[in-house]
N, C-alpha and C positions, 0 to 999 in steps of 0.2 A: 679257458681256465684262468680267474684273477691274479690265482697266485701258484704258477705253475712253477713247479722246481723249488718253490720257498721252501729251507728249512723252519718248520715252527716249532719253539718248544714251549710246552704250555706245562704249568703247574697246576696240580690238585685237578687231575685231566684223565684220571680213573673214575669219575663218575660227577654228573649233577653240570653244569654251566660248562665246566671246563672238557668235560667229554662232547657236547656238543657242538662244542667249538671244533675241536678237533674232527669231528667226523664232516664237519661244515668245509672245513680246511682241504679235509683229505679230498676232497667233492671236485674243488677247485685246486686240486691238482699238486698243494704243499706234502712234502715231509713232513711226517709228524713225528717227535719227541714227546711221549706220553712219558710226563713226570711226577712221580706221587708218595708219597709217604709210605703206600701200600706196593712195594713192588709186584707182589700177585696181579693185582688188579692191574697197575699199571700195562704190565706186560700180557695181560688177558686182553684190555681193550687197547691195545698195538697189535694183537695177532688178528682181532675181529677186523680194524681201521685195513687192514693187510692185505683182508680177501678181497678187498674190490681194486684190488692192484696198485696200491702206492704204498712205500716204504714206512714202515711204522716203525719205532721202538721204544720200549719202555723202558724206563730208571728209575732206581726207584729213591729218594731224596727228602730229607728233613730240610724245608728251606731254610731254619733258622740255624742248620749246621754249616759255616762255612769250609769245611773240605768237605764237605758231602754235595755243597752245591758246585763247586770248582772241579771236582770230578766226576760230578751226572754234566756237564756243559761241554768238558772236554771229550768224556766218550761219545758226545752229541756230536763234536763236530768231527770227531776221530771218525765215526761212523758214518757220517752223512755230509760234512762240508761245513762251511759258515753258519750262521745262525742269524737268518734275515728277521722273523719276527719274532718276541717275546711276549708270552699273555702270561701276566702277574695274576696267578688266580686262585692260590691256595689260599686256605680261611678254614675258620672255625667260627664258633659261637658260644658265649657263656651270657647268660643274664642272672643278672643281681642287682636291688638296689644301690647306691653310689655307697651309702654309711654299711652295708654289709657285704662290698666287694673285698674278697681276698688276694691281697697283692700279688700270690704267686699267681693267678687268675690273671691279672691286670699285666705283667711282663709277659704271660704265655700270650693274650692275646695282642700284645703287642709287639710280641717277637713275629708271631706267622706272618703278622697282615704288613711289617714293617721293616722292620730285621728282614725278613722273607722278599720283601719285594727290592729292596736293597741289594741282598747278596745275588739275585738272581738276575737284576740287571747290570750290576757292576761287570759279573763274568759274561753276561751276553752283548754285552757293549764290546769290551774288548775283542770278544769275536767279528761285531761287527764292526768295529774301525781298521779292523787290520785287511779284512775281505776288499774292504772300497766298494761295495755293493750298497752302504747304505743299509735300512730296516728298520724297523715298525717296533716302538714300545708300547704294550699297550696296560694297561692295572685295571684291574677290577673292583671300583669300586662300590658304589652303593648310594641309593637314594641320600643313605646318612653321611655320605661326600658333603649334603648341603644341609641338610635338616638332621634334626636331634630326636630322638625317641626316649623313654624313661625305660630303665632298665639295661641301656646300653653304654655304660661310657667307655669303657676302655675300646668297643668296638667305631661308634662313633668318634672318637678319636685318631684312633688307626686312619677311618676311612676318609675324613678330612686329611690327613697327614698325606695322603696319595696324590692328594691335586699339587702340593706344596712341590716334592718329588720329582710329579710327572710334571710340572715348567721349569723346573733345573735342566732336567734331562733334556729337554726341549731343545732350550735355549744352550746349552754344550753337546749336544748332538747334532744341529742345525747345518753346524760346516761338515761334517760325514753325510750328511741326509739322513739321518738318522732324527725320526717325529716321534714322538710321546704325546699317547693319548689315554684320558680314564672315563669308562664305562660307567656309568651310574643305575643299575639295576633297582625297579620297585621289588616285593617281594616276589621271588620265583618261585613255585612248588618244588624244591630239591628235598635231598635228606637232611639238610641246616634247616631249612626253614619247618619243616615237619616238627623233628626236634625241639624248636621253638614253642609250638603251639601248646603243648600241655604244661609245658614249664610257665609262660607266660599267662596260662589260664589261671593256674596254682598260685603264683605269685601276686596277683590282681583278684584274685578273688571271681573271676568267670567264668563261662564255661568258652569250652576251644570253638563253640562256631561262634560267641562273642568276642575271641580274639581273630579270628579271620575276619568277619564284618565287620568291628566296629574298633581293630586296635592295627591290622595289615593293612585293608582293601579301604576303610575307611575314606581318605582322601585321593583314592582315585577317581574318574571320571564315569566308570564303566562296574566296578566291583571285579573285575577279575584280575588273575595272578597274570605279571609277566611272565614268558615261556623261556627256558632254554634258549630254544629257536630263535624270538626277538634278539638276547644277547648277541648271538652269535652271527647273524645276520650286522648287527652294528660292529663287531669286533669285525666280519670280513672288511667292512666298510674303510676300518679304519687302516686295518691292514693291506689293503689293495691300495689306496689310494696314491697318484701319483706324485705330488711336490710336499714341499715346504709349507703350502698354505693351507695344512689341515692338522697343524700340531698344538700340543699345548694346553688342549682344550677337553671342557668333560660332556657327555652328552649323557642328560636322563634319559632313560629306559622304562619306563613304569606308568603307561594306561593315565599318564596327568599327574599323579602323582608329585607335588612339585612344578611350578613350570617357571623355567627361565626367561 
């Protein structure tokens, strides 16, 4: 098992990338910290993560609250020990052109992706400097880490702003062992990206299988969606991994999508 005994706490981990990460976790043997805006859920997929016998629990957390994020951390580790990895993964979505985005739009979605990935590493840092164990930052970011989309900016934004983040973290982590890495996902079929499709059909004037062919799948290699699965397979990657020399750094995700 990779990551036997890891405590992991993942946000927005009740359903869609961040549940599969977790059930991926649970696999190889981590604690899981199911963290989520939805306590219900949270704590629903903690008791599922449960039955194949490792420790689950839910909290339920607005990342952009800081005592709400200081006190889902602390019962984390009050309940389970240290906190070896973090997956920055809560997010949302809004599209609007730039000339008809509404600012409170443009703070909310820069609070979750930003604000959020801030207050939830600042508390799991300190957990992990004071352990001496060392652990794994990891952020969720998104193809639009590197490329631009229309109808996205405050999200595009955000998700540049994570690579910035994750080489601070890096490089003031480094003497703990403590690596930061960000995920660069193409589009995944989750409930965001769903959500997307008719909004962006309406706004573009197409219909929703002209926005999965020719505005998602477009500039991939292959036409299809990245899975759950893929994510979560590179998230163990980066969480397992042993030294220093795997930090810092963002990997795309997405069937070509982009290539480095």
């Amino acid at each position: 098992m990779l990551l036997k005994d890891k405590v992991a706490y993942i946000t927005g981990a009740a359903s869609g990338i961040g549940r599969e990460i977790a059930i991926v976790f649970a696999r190889e043997g981590a604690k899981i910290v199911v963290a989520d805006l939805n306590k219900a859920a949270a704590d629903a997929t903690a008791a599922e993560i449960a039955k194949g016998g490792t420790q689950a629990m839910g909290v339920g957390v607005d990342v952009t609250d800081e005592a709400q994020v200081d006190a889902s951390v602390k019962a984390a580790t009050d309940a389970m020990g240290p906190i070896d990895i973090l997956i920055s993964n809560a997010g949302i979505q809004i599209v609007h052109p730039v000339e008809e985005f509404a600012f409170s739009d443009w703070k909310k979605m820069l609070a979750i992706h930003l604000d959020g990935a801030f207050l939830t590493t600042r508390a799991c840092l300190k957990s992990m400097y004071a352990s001496g164990r060392g652990g794994s930052v990891i952020y969720m970011g998104s193809v639009h880490s590197k490329e631009a989309s229309v109808l996205k900016a405050p999200y595009v934004t955000a998700k540049h702003g994570l690579i910035g983040l994750c080489k601070v973290v890096a490089k003031e982590g480094a003497k703990h062992n403590v690596r930061a890495n960000v995920i660069c996902p193409g589009f995944v079929r989750t409930p965001l990206v769903d959500k997307q499709i008719p909004e962006q059909a309406k706004t573009l004037g197409i219909t929703e299988a002209q926005v999965i062919k020719d505005v998602m799948l477009k500039e991939t290699v292959d036409g299809e969606f990245t899975t759950t699965d893929d994510v979560a397979q590179v998230a163990l990657m980066f969480a397992s991994f042993p030294t220093n020399a795997l930090t810092g750094q963002s990997m795309v995700v997405s069937h070509g999508w982009f290539m480095q």
